[in-house]
C-alpha positions as CSV (number, residue, x, y, z in Angstrom):
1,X,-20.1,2.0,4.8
2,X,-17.1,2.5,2.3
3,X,-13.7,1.9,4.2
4,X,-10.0,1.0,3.7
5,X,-8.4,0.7,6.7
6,X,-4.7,-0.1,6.6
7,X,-2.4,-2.4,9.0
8,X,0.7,-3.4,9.6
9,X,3.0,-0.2,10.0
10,X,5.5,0.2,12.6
11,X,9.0,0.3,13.6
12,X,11.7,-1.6,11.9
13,X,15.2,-1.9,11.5
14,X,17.2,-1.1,8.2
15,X,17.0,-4.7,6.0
16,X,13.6,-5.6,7.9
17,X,10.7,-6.6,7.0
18,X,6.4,-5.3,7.2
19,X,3.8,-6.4,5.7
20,X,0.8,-4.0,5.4
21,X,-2.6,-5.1,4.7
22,X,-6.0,-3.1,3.6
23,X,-9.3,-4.5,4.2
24,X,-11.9,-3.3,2.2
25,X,-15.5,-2.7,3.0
26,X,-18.9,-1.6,1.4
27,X,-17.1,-1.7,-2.1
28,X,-17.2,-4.0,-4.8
29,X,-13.4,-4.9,-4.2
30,X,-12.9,-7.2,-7.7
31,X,-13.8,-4.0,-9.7
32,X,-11.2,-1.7,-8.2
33,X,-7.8,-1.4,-9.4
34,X,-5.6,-0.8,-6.1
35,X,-2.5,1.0,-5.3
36,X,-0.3,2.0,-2.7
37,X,0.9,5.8,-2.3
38,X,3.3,6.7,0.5
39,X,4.0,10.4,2.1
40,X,7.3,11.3,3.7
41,X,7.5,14.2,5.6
42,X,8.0,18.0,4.0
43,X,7.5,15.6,0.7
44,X,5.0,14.9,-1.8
45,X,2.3,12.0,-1.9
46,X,4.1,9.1,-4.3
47,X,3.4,6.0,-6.1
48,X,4.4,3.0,-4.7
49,X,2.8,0.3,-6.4
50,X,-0.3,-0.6,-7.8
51,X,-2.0,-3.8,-8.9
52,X,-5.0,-3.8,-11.4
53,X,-8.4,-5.9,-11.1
54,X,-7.4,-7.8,-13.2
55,X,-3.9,-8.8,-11.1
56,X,-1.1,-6.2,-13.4
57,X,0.9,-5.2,-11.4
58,X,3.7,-2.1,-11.1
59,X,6.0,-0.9,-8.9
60,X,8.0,2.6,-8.7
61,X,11.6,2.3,-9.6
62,X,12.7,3.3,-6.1
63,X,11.0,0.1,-4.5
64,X,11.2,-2.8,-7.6
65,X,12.9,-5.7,-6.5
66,X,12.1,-4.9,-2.8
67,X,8.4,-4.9,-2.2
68,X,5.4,-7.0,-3.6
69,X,1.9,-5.9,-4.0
70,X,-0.8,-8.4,-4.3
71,X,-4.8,-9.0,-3.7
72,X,-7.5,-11.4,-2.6
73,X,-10.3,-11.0,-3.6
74,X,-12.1,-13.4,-1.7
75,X,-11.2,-11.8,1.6
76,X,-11.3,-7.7,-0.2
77,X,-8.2,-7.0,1.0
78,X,-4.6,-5.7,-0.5
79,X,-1.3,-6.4,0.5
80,X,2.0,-4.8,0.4
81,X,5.3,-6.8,1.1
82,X,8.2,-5.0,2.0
83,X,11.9,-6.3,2.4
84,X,14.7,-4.3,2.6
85,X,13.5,-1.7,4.0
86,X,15.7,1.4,4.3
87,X,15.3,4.6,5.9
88,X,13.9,6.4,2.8
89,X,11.2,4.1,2.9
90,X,9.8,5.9,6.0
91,X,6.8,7.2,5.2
92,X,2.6,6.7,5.7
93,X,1.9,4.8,3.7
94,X,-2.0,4.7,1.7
95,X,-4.2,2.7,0.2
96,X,-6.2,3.8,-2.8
97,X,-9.2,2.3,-4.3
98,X,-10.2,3.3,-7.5
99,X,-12.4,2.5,-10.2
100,X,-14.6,4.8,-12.6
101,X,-15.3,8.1,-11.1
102,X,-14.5,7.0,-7.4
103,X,-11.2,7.7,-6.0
104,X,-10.9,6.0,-2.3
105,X,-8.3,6.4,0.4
106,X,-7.8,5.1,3.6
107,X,-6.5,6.5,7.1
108,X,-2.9,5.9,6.7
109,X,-0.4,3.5,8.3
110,X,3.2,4.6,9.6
111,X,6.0,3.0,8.2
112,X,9.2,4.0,10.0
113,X,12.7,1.8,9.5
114,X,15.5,3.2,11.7
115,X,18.3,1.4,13.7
């Protein structure tokens, strides 16, 4: 069974700290280039970063300097390293899979930073 299921989310202070994690399943995980998207409420679905199979990496200007992005392979899962944080960064936050024709998401995680 294709999955991503994301972790991690939660509540945290203004200049905190998350880490979110994606753990692939029933995909070939090396081939996929992988990204994180975030959606804020009454807003549009947005790039956050996204790192390629072959470990490229790129980052929204909003978030550079702030969060890291990175993948093993071994264990098929992605990773998103967040310091920081600031209330704008509230949002869900996705993971996308994607590599050919398929075009993966998973369930969301909620991100909220507030004091």
């Amino acid at each position: 069974q294709v999955q991503l299921v994301e972790s991690g989310g939660g509540l945290v202070q203004p200049g905190g700290s998350l880490r979110l994690s994606c753990a692939a399943s029933g995909i070939f995980f090396i081939n996929y280039n992988m990204a994180w998207y975030r959606q804020a409420p009454g807003k549009q679905r947005e790039l956050v970063a996204g790192i390629s199979s072959g470990g490229s990496t790129d980052y929204s200007d909003s978030v550079k300097g702030r969060f890291t992005i990175s993948r093993d392979n071994a264990e098929e899962t992605l990773y998103l390293r967040m310091n920081s944080l600031k209330p704008e960064d509230t949002a869900v936050y996705y993971c996308n899979a994607r590599f050919k024709i398929r075009d993966l998401w998973g369930q969301g995680t909620q991100v909220t930073v507030s004091s």
